[in-house]
Jmol script that loads the backbone (N, CA, C; Angstrom):
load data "model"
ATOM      1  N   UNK A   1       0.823  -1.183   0.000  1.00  0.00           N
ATOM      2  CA  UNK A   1       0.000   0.000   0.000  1.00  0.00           C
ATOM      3  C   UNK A   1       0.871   1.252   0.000  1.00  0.00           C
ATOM      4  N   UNK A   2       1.630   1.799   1.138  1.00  0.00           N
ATOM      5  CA  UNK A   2       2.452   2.662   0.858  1.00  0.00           C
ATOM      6  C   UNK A   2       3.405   2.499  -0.620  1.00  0.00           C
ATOM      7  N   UNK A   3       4.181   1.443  -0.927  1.00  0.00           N
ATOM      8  CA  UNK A   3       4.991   1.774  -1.944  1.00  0.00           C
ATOM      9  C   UNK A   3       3.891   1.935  -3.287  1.00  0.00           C
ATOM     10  N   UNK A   4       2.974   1.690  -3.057  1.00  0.00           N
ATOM     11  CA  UNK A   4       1.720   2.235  -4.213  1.00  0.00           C
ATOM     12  C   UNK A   4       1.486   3.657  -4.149  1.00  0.00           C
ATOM     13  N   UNK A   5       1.025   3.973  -2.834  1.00  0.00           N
ATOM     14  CA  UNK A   5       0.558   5.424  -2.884  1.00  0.00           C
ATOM     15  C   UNK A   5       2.412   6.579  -2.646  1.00  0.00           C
ATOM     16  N   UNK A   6       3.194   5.885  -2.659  1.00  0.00           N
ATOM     17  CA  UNK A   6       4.456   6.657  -2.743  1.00  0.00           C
ATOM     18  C   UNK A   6       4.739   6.424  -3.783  1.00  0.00           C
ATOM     19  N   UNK A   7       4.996   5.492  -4.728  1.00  0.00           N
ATOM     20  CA  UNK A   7       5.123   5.299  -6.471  1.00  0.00           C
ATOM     21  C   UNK A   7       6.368   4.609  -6.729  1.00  0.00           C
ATOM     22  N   UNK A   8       7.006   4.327  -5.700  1.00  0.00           N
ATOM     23  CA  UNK A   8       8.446   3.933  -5.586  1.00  0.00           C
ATOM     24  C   UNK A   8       8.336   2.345  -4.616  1.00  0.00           C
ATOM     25  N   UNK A   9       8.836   1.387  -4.519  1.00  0.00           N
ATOM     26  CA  UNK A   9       9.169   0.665  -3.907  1.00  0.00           C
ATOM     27  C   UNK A   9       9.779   0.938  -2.433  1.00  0.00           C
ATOM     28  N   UNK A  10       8.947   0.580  -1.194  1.00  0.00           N
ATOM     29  CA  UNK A  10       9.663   0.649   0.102  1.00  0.00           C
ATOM     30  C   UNK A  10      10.051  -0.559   1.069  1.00  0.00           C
ATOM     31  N   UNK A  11      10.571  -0.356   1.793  1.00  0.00           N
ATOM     32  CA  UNK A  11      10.877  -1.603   2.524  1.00  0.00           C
ATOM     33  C   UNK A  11      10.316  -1.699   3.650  1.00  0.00           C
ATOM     34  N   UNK A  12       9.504  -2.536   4.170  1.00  0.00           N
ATOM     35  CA  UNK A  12       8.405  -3.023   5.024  1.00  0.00           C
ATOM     36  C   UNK A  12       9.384  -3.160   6.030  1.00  0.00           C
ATOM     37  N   UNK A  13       9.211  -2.683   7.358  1.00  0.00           N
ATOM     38  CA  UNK A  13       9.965  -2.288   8.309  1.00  0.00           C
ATOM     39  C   UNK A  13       9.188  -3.040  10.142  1.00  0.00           C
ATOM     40  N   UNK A  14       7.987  -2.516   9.041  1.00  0.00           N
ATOM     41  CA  UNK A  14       7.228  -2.828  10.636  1.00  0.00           C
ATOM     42  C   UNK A  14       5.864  -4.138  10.241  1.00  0.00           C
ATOM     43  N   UNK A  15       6.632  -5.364  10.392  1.00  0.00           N
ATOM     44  CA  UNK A  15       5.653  -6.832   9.794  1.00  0.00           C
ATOM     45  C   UNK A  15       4.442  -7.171  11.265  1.00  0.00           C
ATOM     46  N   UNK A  16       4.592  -6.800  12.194  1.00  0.00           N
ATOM     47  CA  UNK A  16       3.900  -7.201  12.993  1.00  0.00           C
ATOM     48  C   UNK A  16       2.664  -6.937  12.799  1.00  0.00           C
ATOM     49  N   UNK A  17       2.030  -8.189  12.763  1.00  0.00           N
ATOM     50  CA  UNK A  17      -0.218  -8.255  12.397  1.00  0.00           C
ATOM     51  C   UNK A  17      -0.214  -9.195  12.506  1.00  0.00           C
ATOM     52  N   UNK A  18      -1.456  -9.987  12.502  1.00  0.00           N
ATOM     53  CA  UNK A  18      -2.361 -11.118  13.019  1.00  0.00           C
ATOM     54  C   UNK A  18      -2.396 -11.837  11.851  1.00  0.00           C
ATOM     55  N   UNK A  19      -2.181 -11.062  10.825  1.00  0.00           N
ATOM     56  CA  UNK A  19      -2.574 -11.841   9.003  1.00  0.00           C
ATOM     57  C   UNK A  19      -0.780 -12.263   8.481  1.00  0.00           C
ATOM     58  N   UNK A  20      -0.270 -12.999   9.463  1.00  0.00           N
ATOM     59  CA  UNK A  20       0.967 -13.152   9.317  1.00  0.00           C
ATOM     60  C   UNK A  20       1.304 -13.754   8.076  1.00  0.00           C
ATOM     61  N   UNK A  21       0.435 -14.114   7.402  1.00  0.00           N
ATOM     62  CA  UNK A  21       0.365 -14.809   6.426  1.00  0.00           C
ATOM     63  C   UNK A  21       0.799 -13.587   4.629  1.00  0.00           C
ATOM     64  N   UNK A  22       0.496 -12.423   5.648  1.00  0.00           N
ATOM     65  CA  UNK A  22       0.999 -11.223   4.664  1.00  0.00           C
ATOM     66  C   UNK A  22       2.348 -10.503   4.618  1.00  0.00           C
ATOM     67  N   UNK A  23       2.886 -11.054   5.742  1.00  0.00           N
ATOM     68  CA  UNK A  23       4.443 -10.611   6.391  1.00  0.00           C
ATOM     69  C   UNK A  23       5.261  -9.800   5.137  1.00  0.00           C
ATOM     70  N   UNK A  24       4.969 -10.701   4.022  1.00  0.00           N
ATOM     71  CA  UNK A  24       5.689 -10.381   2.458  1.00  0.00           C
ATOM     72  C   UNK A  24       5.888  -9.465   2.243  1.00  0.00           C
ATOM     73  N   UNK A  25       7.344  -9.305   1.553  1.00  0.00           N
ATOM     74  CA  UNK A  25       8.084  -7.953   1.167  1.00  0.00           C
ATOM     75  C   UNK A  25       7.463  -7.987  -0.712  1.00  0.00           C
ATOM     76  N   UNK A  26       7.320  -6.799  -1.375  1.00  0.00           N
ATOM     77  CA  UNK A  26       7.429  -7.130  -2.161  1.00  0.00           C
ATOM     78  C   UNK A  26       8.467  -6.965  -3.309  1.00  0.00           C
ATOM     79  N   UNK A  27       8.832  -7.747  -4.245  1.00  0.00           N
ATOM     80  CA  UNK A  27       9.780  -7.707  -5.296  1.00  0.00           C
ATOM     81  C   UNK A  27       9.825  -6.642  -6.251  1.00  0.00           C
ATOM     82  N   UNK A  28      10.743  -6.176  -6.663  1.00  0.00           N
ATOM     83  CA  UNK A  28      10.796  -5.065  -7.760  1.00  0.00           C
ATOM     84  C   UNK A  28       9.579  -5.360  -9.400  1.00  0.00           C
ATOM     85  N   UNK A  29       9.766  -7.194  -9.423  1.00  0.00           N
ATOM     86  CA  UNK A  29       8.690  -7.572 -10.224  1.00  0.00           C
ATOM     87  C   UNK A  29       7.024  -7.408  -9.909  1.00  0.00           C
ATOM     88  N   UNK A  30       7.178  -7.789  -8.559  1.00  0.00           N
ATOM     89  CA  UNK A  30       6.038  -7.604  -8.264  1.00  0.00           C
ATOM     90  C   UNK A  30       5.499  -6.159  -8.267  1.00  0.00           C
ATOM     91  N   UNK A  31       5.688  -5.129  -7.331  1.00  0.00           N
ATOM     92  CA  UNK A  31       5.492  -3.972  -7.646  1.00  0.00           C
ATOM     93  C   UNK A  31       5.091  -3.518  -8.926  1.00  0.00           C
ATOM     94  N   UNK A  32       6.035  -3.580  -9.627  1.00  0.00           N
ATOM     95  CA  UNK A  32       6.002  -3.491 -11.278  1.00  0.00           C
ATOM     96  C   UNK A  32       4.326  -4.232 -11.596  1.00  0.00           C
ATOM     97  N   UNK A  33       4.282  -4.828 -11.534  1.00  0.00           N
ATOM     98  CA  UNK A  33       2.876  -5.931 -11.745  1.00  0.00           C
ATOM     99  C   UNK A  33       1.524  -5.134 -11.402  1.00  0.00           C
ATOM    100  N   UNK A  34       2.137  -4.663  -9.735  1.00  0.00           N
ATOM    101  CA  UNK A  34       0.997  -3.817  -8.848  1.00  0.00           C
ATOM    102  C   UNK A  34       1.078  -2.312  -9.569  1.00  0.00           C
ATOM    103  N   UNK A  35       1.677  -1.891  -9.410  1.00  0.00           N
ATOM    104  CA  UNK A  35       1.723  -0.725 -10.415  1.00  0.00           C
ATOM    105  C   UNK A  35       0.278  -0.850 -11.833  1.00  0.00           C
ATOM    106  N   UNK A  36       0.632  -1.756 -12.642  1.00  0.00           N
ATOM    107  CA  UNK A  36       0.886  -1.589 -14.133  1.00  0.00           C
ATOM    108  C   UNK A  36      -1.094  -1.964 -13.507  1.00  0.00           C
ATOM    109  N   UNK A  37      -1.388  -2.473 -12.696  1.00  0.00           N
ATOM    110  CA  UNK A  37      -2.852  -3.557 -12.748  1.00  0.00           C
ATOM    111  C   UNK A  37      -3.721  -2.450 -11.637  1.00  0.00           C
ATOM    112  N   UNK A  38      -2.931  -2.796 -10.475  1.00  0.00           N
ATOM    113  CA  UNK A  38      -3.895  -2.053  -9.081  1.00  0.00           C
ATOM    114  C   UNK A  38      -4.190  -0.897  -9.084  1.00  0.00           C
ATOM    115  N   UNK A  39      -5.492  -0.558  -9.717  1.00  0.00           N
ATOM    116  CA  UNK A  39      -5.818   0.906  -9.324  1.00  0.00           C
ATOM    117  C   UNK A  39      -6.109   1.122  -7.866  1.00  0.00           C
ATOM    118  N   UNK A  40      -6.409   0.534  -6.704  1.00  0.00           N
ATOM    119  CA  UNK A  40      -6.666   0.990  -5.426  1.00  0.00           C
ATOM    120  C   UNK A  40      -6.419  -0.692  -4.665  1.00  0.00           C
ATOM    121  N   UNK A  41      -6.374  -0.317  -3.252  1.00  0.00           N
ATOM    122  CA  UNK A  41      -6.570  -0.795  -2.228  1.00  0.00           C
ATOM    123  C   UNK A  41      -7.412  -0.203  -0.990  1.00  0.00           C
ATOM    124  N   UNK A  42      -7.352  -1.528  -0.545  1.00  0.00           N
ATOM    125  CA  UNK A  42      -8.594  -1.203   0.782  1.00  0.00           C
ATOM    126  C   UNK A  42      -7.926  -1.797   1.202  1.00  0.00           C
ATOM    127  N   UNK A  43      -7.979  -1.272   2.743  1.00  0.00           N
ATOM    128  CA  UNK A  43      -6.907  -1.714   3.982  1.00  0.00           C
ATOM    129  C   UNK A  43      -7.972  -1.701   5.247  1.00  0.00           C
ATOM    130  N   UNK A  44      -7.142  -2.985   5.425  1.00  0.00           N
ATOM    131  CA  UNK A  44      -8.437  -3.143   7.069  1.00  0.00           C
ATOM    132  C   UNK A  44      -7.444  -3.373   8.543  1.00  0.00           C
ATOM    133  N   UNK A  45      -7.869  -2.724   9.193  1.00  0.00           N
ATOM    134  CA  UNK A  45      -7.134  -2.693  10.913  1.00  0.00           C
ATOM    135  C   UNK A  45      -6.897  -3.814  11.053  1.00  0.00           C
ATOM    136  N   UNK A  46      -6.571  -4.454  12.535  1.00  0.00           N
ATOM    137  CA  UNK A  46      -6.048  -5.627  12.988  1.00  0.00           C
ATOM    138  C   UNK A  46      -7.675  -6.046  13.354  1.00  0.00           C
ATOM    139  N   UNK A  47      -8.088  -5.473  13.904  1.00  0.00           N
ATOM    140  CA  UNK A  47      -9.713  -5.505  14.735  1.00  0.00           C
ATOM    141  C   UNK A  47     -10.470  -6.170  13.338  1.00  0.00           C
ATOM    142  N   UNK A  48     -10.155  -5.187  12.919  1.00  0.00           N
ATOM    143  CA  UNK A  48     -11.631  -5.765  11.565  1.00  0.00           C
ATOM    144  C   UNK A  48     -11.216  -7.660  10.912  1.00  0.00           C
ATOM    145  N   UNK A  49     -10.256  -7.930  10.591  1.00  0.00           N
ATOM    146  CA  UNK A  49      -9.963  -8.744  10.730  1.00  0.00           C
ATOM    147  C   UNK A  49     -10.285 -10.412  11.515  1.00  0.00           C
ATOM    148  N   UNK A  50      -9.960  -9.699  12.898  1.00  0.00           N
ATOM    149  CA  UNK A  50     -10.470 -10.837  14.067  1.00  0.00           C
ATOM    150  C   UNK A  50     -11.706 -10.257  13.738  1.00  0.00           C
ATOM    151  N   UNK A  51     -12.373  -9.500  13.553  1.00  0.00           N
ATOM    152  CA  UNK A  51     -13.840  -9.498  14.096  1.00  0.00           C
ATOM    153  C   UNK A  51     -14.570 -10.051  12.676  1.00  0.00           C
ATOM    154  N   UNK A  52     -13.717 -10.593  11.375  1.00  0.00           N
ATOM    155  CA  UNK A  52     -14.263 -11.233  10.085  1.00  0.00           C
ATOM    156  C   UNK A  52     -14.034 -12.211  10.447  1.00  0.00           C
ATOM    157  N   UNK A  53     -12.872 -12.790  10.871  1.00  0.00           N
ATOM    158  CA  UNK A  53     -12.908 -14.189  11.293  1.00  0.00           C
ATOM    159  C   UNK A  53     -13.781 -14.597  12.492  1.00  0.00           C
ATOM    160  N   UNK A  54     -14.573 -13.806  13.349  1.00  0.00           N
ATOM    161  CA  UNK A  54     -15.112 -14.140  14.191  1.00  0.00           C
ATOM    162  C   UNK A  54     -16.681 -14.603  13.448  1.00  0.00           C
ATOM    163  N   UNK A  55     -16.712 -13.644  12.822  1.00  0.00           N
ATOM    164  CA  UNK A  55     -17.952 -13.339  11.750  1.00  0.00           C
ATOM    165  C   UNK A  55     -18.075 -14.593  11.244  1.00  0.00           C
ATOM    166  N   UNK A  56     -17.164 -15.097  10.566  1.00  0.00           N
ATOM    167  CA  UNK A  56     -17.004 -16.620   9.791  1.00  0.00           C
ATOM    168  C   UNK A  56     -17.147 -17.630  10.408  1.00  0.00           C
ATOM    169  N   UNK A  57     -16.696 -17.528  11.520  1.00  0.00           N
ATOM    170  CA  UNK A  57     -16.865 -18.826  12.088  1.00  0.00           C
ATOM    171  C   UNK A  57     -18.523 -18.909  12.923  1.00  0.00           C
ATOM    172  N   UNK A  58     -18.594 -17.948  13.282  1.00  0.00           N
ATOM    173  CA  UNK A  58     -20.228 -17.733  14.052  1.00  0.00           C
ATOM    174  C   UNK A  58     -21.089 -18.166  13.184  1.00  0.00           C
ATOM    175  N   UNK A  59     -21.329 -17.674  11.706  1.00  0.00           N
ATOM    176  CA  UNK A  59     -22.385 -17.306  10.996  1.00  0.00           C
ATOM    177  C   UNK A  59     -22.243 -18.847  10.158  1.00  0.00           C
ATOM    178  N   UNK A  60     -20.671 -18.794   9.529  1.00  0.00           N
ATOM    179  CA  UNK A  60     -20.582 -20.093   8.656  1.00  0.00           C
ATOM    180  C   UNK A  60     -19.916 -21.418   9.253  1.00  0.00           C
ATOM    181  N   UNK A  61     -19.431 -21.457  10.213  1.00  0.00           N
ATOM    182  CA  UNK A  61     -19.111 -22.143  11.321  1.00  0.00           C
ATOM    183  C   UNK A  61     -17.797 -23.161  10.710  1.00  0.00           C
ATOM    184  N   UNK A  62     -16.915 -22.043   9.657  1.00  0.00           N
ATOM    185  CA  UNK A  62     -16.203 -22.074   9.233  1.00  0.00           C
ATOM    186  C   UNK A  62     -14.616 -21.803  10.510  1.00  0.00           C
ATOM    187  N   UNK A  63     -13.701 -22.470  10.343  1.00  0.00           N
ATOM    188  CA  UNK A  63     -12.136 -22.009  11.317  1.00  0.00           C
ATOM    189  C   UNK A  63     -11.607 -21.193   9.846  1.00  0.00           C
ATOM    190  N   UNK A  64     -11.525 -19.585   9.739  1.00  0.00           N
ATOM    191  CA  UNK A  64     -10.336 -19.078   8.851  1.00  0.00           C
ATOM    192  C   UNK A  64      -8.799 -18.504   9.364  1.00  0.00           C
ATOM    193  N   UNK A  65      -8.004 -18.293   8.627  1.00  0.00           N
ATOM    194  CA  UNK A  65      -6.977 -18.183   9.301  1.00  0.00           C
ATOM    195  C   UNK A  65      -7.140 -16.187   8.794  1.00  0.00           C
ATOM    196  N   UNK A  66      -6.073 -15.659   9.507  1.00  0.00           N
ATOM    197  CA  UNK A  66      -6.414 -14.557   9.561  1.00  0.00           C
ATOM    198  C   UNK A  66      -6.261 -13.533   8.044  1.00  0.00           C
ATOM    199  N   UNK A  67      -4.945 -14.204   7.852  1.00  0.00           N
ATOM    200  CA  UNK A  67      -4.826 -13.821   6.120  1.00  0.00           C
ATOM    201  C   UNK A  67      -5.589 -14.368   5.554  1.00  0.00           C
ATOM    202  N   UNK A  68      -6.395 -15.035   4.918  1.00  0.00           N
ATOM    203  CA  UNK A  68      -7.049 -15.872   4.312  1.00  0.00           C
ATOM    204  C   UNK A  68      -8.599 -15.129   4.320  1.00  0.00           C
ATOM    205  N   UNK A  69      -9.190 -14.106   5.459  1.00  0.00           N
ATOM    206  CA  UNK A  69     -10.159 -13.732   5.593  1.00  0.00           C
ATOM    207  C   UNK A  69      -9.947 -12.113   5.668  1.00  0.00           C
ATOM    208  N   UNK A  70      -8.914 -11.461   4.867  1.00  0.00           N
ATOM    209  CA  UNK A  70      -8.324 -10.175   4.463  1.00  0.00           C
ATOM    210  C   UNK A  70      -9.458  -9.833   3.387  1.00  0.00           C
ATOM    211  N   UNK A  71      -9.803 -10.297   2.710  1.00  0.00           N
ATOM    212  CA  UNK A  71     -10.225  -9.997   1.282  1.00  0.00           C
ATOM    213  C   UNK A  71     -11.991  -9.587   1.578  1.00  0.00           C
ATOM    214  N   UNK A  72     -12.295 -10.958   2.666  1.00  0.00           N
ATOM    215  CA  UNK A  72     -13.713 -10.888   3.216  1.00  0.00           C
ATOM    216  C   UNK A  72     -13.975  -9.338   4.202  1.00  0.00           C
ATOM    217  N   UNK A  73     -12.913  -9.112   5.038  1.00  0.00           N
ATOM    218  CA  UNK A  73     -12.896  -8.034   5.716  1.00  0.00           C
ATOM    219  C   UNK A  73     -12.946  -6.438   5.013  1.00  0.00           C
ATOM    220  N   UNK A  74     -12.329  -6.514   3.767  1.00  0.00           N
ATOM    221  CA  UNK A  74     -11.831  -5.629   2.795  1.00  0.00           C
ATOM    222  C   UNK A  74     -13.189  -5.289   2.333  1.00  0.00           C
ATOM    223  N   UNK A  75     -13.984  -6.287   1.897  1.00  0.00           N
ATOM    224  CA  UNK A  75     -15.531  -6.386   0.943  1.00  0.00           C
ATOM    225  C   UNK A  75     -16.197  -5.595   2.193  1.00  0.00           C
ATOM    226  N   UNK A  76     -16.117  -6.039   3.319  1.00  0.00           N
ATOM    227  CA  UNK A  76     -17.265  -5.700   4.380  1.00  0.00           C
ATOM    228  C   UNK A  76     -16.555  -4.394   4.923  1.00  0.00           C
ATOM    229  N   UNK A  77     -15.662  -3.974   5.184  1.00  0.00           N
ATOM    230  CA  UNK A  77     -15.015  -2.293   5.604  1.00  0.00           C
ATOM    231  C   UNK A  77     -15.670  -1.328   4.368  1.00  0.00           C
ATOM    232  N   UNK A  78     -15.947  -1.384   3.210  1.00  0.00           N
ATOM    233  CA  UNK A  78     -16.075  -0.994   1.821  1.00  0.00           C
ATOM    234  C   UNK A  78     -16.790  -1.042   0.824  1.00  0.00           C
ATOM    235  N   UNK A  79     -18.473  -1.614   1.450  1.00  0.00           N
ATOM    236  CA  UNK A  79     -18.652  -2.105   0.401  1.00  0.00           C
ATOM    237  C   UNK A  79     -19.284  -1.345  -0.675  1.00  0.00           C
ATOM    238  N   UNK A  80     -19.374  -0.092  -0.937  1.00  0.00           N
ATOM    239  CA  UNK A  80     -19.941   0.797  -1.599  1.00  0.00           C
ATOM    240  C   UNK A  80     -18.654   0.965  -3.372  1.00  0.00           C
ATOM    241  N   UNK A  81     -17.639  -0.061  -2.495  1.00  0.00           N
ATOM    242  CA  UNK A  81     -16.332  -0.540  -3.961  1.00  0.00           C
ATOM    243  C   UNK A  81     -17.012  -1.345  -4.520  1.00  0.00           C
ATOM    244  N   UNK A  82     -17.682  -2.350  -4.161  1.00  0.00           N
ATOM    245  CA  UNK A  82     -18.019  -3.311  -4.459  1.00  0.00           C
ATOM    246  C   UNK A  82     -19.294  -3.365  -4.861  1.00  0.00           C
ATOM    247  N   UNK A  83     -20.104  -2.542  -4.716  1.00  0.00           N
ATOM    248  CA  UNK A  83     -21.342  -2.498  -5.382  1.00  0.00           C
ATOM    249  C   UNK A  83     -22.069  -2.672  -6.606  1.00  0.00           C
ATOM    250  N   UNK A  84     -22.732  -3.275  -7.093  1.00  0.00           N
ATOM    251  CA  UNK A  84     -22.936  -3.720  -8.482  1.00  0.00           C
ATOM    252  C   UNK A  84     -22.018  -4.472  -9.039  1.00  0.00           C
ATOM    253  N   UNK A  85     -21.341  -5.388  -8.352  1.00  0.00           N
ATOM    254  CA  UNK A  85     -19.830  -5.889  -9.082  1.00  0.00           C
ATOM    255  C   UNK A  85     -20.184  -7.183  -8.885  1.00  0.00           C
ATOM    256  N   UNK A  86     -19.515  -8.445  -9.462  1.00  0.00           N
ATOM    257  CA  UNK A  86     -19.556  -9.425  -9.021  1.00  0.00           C
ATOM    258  C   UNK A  86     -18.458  -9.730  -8.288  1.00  0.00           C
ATOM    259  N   UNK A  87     -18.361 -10.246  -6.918  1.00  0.00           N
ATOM    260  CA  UNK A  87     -17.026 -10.427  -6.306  1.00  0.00           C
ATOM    261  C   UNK A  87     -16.838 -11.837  -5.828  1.00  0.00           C
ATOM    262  N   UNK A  88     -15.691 -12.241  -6.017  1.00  0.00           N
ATOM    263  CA  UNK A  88     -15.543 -13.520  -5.512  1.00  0.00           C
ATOM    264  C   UNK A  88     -14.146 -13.542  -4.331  1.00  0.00           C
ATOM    265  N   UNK A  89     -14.547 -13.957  -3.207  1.00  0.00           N
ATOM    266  CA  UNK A  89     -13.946 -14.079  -2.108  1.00  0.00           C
ATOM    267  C   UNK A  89     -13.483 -15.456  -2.099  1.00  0.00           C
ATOM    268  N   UNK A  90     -11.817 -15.871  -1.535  1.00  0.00           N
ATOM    269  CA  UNK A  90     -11.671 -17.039  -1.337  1.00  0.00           C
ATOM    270  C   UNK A  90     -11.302 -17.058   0.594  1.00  0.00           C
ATOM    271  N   UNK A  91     -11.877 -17.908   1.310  1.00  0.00           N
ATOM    272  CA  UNK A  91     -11.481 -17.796   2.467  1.00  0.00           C
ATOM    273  C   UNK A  91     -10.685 -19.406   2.824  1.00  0.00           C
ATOM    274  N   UNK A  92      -9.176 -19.542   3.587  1.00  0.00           N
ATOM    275  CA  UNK A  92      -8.411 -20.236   3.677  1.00  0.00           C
ATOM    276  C   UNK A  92      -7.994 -20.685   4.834  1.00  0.00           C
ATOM    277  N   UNK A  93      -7.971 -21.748   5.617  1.00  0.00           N
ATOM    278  CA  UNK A  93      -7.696 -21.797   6.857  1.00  0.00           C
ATOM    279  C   UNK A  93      -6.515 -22.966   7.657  1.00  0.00           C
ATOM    280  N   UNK A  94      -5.841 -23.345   6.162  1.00  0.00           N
ATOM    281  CA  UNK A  94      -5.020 -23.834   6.503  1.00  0.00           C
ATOM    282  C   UNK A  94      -3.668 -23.805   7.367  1.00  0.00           C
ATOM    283  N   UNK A  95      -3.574 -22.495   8.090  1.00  0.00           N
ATOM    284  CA  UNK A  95      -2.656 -22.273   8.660  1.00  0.00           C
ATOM    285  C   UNK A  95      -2.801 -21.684  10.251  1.00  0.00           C
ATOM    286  N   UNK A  96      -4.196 -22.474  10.567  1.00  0.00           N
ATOM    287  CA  UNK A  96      -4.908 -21.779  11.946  1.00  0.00           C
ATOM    288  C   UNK A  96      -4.384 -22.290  12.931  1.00  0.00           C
ATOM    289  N   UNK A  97      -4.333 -22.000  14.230  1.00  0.00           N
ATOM    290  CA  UNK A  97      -3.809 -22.399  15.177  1.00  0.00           C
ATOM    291  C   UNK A  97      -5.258 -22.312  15.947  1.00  0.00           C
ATOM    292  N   UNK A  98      -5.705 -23.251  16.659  1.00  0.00           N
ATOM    293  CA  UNK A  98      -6.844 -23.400  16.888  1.00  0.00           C
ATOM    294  C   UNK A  98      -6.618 -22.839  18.510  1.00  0.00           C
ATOM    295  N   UNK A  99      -5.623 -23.013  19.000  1.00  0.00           N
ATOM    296  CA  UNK A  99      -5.417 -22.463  20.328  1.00  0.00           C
ATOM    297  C   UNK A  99      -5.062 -21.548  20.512  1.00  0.00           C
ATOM    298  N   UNK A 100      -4.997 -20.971  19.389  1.00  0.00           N
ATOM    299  CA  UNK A 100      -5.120 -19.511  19.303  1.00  0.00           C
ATOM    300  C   UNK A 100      -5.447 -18.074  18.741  1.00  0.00           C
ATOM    301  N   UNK A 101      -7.054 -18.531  18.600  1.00  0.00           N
ATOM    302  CA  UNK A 101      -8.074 -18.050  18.028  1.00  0.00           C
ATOM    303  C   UNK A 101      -7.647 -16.391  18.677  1.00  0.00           C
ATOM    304  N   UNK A 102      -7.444 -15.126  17.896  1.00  0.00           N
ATOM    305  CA  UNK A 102      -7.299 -13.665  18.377  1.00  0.00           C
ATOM    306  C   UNK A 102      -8.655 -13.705  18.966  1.00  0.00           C
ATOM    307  N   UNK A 103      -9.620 -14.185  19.309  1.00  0.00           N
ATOM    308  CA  UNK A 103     -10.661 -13.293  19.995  1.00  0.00           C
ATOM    309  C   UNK A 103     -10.826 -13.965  20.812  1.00  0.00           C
ATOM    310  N   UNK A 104     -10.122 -15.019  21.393  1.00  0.00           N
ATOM    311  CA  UNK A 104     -10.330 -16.274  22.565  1.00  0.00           C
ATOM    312  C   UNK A 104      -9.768 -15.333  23.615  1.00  0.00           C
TER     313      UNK A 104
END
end "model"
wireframe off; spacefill off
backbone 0.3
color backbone group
């Protein structure tokens, strides 16, 4: 997000979040990629997050892992992006730690 809205490539300094699964630096290719494609992002807190995965598991009685339910959180912080669109969400939970659910 920053090296998007700065236009230049930066170096991710501060990895600590719950969506550890996003830790990722990105590559000069990649950027390049994000550049040339991503007109915007939507960015969601640490909160919104646990409180999508809480959402998921209550409602769909689904276990997601916290990266994996970024995209779902993103749709629901926003959804006036998403309006009239068709969107397809993938939610992933292969990397959950069950004992240690953020909202336990």
């Amino acid at each position: 997000f920053r090296s998007l809205r700065e236009g230049k490539l930066l170096a991710n300094h501060d990895t600590s979040t719950v969506a550890d699964g996003l830790r990722a630096s990105l590559s000069e290719r990649t950027f390049g990629i994000i550049r040339q494609h991503v007109r915007g992002i939507v960015t969601v807190s640490e909160d919104q997050i646990i409180a999508t995965m809480r959402l998921v598991w209550e409602r769909m009685k689904l276990v997601v892992e916290p990266s994996g339910v970024v995209s779902l959180a993103a749709v629901l912080a926003a959804p006036e992006k998403f309006r009239g669109r068709r969107v397809g969400v993938i939610l992933t939970g292969g990397n959950v730690d069950l004992d240690r659910l953020p909202w336990q």
